[in-house]
PyMOL commands that place a pseudoatom at each C-alpha (Angstrom):
pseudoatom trace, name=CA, resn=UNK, resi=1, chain=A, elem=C, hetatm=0, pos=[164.485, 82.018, 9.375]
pseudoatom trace, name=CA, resn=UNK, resi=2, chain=A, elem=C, hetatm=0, pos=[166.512, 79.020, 9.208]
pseudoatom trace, name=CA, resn=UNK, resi=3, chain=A, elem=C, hetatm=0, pos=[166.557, 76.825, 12.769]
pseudoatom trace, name=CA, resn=UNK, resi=4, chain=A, elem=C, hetatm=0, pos=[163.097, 78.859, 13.468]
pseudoatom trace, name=CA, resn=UNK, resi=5, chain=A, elem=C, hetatm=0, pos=[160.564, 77.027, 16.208]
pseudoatom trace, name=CA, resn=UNK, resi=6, chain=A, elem=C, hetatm=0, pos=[156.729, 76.932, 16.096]
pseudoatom trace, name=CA, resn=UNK, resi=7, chain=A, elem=C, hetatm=0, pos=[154.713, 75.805, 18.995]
pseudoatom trace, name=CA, resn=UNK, resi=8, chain=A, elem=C, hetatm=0, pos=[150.885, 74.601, 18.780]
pseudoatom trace, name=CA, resn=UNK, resi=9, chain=A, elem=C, hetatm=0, pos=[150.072, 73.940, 22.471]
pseudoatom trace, name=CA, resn=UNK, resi=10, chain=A, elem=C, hetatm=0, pos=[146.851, 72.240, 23.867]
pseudoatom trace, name=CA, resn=UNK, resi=11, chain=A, elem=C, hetatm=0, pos=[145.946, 70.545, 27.313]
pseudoatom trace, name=CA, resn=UNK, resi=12, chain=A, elem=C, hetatm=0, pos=[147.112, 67.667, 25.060]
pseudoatom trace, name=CA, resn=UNK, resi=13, chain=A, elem=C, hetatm=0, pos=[150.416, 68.262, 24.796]
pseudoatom trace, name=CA, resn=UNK, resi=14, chain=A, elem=C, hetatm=0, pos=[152.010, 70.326, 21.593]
pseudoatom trace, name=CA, resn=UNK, resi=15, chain=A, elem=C, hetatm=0, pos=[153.150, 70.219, 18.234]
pseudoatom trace, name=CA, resn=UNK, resi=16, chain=A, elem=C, hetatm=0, pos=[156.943, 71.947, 17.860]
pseudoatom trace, name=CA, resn=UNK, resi=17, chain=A, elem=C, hetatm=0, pos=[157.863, 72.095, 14.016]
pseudoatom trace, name=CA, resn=UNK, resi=18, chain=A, elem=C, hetatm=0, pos=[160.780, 73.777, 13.523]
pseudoatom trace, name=CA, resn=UNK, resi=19, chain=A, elem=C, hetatm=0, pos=[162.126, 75.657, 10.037]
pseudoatom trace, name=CA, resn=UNK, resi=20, chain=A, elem=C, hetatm=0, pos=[165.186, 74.677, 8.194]
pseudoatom trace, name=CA, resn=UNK, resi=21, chain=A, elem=C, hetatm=0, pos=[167.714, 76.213, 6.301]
pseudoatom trace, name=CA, resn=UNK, resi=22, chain=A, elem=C, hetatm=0, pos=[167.087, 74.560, 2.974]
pseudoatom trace, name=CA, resn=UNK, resi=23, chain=A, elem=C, hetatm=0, pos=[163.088, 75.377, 3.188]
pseudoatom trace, name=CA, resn=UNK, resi=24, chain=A, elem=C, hetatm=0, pos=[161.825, 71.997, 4.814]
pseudoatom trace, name=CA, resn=UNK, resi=25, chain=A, elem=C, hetatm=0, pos=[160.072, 71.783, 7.980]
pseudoatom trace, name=CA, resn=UNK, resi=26, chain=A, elem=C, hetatm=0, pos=[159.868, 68.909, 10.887]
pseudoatom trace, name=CA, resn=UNK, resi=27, chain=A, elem=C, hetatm=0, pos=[157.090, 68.535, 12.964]
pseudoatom trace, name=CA, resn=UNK, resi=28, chain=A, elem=C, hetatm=0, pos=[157.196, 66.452, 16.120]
pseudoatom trace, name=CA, resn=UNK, resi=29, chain=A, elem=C, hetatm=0, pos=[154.105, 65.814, 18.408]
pseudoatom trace, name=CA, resn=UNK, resi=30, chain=A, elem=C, hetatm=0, pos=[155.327, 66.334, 22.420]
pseudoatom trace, name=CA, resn=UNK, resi=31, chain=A, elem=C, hetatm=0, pos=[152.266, 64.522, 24.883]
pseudoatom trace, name=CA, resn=UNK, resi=32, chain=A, elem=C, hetatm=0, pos=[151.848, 66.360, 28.173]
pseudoatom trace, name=CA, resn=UNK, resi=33, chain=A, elem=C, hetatm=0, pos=[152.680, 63.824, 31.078]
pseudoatom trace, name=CA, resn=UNK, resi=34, chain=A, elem=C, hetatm=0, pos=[150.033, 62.054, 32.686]
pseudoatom trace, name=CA, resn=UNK, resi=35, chain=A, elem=C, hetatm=0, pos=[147.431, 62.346, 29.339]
pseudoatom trace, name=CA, resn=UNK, resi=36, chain=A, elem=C, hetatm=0, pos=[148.531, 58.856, 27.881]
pseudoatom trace, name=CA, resn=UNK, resi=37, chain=A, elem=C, hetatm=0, pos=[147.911, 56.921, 31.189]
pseudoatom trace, name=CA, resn=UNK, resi=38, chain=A, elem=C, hetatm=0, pos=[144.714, 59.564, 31.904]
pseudoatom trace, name=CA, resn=UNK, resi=39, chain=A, elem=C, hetatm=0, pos=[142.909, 58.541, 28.636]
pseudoatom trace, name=CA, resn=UNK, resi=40, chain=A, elem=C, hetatm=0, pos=[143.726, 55.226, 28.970]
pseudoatom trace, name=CA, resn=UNK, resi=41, chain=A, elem=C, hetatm=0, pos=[142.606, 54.719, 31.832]
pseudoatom trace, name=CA, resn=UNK, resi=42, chain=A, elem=C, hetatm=0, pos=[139.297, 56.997, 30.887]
pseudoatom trace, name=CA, resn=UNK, resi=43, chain=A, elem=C, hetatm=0, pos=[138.941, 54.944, 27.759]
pseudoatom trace, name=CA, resn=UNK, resi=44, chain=A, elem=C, hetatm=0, pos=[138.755, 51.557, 29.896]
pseudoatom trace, name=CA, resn=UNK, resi=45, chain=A, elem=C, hetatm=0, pos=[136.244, 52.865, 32.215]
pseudoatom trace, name=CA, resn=UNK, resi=46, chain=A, elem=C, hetatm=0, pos=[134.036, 53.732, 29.350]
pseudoatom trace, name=CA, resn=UNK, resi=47, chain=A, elem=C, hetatm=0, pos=[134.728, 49.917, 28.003]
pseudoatom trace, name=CA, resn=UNK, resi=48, chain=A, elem=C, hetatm=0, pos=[133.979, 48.393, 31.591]
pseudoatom trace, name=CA, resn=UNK, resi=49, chain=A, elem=C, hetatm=0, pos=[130.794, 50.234, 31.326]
pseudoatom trace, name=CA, resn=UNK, resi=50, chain=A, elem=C, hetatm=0, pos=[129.689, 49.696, 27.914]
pseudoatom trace, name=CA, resn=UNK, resi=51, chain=A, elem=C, hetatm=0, pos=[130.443, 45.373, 28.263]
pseudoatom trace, name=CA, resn=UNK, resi=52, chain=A, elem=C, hetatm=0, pos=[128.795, 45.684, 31.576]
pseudoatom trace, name=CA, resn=UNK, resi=53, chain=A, elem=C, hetatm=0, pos=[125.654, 48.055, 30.300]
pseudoatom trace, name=CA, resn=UNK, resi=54, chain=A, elem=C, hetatm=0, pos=[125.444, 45.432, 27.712]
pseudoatom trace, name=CA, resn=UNK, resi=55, chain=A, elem=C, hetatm=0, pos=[124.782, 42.318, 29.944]
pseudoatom trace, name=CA, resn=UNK, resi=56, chain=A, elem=C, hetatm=0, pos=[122.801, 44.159, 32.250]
pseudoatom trace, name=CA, resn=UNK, resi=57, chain=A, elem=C, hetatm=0, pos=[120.120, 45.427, 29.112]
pseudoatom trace, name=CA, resn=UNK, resi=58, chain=A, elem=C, hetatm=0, pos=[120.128, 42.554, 27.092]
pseudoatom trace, name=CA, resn=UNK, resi=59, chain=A, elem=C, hetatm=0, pos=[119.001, 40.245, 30.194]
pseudoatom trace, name=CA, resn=UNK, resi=60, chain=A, elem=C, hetatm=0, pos=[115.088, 40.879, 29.299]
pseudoatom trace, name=CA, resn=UNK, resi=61, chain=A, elem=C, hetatm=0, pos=[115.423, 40.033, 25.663]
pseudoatom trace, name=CA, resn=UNK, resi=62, chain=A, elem=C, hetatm=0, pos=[117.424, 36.682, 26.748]
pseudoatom trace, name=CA, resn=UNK, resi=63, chain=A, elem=C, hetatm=0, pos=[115.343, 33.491, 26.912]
pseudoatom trace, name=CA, resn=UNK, resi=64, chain=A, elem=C, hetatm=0, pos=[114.447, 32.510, 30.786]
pseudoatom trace, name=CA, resn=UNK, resi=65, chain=A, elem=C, hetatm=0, pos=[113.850, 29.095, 32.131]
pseudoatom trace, name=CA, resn=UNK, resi=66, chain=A, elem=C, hetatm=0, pos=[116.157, 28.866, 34.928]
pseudoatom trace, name=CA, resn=UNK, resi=67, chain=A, elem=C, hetatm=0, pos=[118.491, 31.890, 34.601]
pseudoatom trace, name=CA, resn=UNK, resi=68, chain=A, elem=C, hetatm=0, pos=[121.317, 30.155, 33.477]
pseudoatom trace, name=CA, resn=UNK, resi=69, chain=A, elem=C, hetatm=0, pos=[121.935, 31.813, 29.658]
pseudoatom trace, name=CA, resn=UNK, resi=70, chain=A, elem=C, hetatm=0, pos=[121.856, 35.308, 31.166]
pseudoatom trace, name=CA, resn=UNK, resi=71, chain=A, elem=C, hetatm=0, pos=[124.204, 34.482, 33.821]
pseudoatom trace, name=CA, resn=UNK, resi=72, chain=A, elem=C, hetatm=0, pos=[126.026, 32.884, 31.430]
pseudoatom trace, name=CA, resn=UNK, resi=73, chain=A, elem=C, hetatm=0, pos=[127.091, 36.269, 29.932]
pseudoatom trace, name=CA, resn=UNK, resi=74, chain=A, elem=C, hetatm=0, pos=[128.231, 37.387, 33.391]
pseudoatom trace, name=CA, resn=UNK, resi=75, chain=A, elem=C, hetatm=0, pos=[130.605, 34.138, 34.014]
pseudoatom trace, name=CA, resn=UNK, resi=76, chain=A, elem=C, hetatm=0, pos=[131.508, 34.150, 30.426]
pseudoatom trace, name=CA, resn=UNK, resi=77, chain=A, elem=C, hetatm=0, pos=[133.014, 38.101, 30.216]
pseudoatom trace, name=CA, resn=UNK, resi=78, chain=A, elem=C, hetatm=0, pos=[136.121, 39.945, 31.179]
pseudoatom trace, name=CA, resn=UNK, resi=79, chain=A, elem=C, hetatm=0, pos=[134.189, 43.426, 31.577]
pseudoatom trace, name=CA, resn=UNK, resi=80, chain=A, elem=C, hetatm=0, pos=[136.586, 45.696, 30.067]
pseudoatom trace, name=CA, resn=UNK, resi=81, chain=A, elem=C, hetatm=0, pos=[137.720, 43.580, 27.093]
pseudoatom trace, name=CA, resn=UNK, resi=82, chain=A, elem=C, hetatm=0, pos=[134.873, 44.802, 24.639]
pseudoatom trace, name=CA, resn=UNK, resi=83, chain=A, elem=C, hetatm=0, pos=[133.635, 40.923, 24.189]
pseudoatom trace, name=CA, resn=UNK, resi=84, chain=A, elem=C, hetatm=0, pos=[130.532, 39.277, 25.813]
pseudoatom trace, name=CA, resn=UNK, resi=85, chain=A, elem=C, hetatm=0, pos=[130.947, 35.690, 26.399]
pseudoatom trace, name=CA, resn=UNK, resi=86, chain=A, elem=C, hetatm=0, pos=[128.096, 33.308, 26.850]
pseudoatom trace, name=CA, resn=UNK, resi=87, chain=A, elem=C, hetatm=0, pos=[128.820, 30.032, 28.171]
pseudoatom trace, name=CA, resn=UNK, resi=88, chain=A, elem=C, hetatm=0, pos=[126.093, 28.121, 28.314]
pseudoatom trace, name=CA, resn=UNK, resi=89, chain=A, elem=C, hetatm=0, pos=[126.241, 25.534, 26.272]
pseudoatom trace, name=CA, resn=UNK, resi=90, chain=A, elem=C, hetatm=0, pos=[123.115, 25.701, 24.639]
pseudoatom trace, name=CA, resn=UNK, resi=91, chain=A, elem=C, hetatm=0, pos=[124.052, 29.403, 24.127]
pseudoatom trace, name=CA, resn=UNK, resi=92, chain=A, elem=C, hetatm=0, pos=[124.519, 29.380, 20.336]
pseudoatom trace, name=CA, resn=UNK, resi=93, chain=A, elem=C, hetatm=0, pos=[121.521, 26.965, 19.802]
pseudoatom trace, name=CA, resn=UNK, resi=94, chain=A, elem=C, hetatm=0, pos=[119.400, 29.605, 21.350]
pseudoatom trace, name=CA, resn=UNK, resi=95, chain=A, elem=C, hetatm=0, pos=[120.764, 32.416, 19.957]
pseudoatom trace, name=CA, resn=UNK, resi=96, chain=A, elem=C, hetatm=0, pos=[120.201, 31.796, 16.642]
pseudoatom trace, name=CA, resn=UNK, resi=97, chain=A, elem=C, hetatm=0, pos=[117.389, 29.935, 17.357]
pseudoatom trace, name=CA, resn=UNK, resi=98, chain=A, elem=C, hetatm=0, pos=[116.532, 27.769, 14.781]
pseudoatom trace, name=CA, resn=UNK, resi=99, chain=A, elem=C, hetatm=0, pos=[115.800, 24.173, 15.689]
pseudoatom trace, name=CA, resn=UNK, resi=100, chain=A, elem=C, hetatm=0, pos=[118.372, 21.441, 15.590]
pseudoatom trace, name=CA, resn=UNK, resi=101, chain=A, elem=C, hetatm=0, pos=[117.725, 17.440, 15.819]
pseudoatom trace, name=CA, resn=UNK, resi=102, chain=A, elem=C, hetatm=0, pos=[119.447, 14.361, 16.383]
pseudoatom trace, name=CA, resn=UNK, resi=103, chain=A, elem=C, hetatm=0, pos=[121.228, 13.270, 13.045]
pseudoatom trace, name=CA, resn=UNK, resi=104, chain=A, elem=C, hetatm=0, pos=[119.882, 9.698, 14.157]
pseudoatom trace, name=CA, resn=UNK, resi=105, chain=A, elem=C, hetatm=0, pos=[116.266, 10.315, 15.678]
pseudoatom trace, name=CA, resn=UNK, resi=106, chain=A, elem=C, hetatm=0, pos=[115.239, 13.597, 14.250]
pseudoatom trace, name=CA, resn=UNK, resi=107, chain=A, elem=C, hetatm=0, pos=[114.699, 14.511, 17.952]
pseudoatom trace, name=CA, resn=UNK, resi=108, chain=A, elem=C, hetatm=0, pos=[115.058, 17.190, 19.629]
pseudoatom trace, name=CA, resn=UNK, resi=109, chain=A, elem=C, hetatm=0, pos=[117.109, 15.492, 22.303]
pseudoatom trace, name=CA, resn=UNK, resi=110, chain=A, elem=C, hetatm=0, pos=[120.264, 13.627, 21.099]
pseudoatom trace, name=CA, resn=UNK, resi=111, chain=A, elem=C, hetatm=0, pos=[121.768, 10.817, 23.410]
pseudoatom trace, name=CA, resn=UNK, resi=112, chain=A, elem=C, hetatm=0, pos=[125.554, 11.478, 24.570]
pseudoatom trace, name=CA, resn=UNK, resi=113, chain=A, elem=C, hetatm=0, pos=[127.627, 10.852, 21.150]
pseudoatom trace, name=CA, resn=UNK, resi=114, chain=A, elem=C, hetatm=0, pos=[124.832, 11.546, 18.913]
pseudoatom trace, name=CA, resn=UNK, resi=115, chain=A, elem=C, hetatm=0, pos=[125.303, 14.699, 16.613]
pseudoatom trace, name=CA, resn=UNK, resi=116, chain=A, elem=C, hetatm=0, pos=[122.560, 17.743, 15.984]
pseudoatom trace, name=CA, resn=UNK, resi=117, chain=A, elem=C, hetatm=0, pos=[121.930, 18.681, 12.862]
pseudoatom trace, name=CA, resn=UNK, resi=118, chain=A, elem=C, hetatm=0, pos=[120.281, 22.201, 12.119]
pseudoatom trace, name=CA, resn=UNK, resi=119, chain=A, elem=C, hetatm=0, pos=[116.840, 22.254, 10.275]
pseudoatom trace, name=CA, resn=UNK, resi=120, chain=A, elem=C, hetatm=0, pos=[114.841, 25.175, 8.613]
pseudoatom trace, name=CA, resn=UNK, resi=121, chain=A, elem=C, hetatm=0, pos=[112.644, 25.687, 11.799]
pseudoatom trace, name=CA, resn=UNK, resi=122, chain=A, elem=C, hetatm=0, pos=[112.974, 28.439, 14.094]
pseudoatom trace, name=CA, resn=UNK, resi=123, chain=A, elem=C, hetatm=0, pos=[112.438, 27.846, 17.793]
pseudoatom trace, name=CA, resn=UNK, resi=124, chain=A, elem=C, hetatm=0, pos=[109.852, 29.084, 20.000]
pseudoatom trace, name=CA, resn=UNK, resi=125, chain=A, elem=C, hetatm=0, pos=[110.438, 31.059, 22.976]
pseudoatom trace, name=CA, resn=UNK, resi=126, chain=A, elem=C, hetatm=0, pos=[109.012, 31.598, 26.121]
pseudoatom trace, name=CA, resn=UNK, resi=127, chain=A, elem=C, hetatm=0, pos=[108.199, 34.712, 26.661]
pseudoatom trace, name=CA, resn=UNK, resi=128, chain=A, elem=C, hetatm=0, pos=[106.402, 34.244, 30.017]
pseudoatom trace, name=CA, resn=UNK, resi=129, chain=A, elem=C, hetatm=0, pos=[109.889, 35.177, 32.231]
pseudoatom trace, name=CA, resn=UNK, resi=130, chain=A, elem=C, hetatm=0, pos=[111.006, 37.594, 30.105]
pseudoatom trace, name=CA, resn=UNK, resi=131, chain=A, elem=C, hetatm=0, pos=[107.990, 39.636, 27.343]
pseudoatom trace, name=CA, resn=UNK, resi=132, chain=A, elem=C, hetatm=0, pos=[110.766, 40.324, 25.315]
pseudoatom trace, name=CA, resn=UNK, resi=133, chain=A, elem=C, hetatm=0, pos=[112.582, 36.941, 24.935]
pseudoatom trace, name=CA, resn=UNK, resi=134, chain=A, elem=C, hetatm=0, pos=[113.683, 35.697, 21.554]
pseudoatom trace, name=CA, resn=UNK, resi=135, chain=A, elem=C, hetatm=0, pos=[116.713, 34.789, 19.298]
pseudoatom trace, name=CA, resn=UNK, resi=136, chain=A, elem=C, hetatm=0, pos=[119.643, 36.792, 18.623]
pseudoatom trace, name=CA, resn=UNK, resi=137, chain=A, elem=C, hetatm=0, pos=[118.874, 38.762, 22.024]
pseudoatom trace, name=CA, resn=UNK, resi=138, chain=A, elem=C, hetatm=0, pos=[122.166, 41.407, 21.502]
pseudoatom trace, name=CA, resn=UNK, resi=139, chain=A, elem=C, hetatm=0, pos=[121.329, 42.556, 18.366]
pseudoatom trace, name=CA, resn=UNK, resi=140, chain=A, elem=C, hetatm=0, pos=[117.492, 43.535, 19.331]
pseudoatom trace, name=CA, resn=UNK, resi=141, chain=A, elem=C, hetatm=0, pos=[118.938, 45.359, 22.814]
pseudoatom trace, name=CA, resn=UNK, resi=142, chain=A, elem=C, hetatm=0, pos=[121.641, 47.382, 20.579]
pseudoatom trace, name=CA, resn=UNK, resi=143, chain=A, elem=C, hetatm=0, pos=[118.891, 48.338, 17.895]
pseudoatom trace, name=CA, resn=UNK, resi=144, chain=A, elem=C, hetatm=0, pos=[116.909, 49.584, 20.776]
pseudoatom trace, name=CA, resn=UNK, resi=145, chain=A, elem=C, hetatm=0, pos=[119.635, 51.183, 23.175]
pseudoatom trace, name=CA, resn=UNK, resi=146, chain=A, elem=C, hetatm=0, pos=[122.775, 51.875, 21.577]
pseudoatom trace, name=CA, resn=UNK, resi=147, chain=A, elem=C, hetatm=0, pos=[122.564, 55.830, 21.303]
pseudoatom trace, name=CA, resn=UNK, resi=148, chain=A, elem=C, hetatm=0, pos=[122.064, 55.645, 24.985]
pseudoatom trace, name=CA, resn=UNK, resi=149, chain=A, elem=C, hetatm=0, pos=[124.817, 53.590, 25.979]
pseudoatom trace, name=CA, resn=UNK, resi=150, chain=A, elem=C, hetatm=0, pos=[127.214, 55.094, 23.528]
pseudoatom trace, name=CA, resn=UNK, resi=151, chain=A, elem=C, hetatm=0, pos=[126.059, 58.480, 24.677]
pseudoatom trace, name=CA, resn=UNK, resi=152, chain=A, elem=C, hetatm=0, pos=[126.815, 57.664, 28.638]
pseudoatom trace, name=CA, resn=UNK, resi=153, chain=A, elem=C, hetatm=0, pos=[129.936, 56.139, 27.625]
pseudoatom trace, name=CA, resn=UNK, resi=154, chain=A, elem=C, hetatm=0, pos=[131.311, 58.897, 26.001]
pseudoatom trace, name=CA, resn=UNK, resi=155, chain=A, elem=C, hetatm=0, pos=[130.993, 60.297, 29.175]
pseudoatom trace, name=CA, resn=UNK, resi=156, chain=A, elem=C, hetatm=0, pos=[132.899, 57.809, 30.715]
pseudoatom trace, name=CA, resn=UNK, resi=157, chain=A, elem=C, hetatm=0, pos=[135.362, 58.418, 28.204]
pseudoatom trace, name=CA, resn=UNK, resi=158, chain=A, elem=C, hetatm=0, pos=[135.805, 61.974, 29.150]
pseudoatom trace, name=CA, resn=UNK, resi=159, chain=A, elem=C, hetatm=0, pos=[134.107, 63.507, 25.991]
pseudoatom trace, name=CA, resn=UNK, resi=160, chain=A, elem=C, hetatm=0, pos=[131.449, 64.847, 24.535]
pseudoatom trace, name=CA, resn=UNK, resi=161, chain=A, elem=C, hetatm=0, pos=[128.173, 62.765, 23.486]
pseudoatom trace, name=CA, resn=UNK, resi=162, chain=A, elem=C, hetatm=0, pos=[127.171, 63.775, 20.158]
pseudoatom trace, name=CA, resn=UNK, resi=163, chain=A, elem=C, hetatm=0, pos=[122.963, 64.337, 19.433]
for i in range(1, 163): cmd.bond("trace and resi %d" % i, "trace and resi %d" % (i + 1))
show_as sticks, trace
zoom trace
């Protein structure tokens, strides 16, 4: 028995573990050529889409005036690095959306040198561009659409979606 191979093979690539004299046993994993670079590449389509599905679904529960915070997202992210990037900036302010006033005034508007500080009232939003609009606009689009974007991307990623 001693020196003795055993072979698990997949699509994947295989396992060899071989037998030795003295009763212990090595295992080594072998990849098949091409499935490193394949599910790499697979994997970072199924990023592109998921940053990209992202933008696209929270853009009706982002406040609207001029357009500018949603496009924000778009100017503000590498699609394919797994991080959305706002760049407005008023971005934050409006994303957490509670109400923050001149440290000097108490207004809402702060001349240029003037600091904000934040107060216990929330901001109101708009809602007549977008019916959804509101603070914290990612969280409310992934509470409402992340089984179907993890779903589709998992196709993207070459697997299965789960139910």
């Amino acid at each position: 028995m001693a020196g003795r191979k055993i072979y698990v093979e997949t699509p994947k690539g295989k396992i060899v573990g071989v037998r030795h004299k003295d009763g212990t046993m090595t295992m080594k994993l072998e990849w098949n050529e091409g499935f490193s670079s394949k599910m790499n590449r697979q994997f970072g389509n199924a990023q592109e889409f998921v940053d990209s599905e992202c933008i696209r679904l929270m853009r009706p529960y982002t406040p609207m005036r001029n357009g500018i915070l949603a496009k924000s997202a778009i100017l503000g992210t590498d699609i394919g690095s797994g991080e959305i990037h706002q760049v407005a900036p008023y971005a934050r302010y409006q994303y957490y959306g509670m109400l923050m006033v001149s440290s000097i005034t108490g207004s809402s508007y702060a001349k240029s040198g003037e600091s904000k500080v934040l107060t216990d009232k929330p901001l109101n939003y708009s809602q007549a561009r977008n019916a959804q609009a509101g603070k914290m606009w990612f969280e409310r689009m992934k509470a409402d659409h992340k089984d179907a974007i993890l779903k589709r991307a998992a196709k993207y990623a070459g697997g299965n979606a789960k139910k």
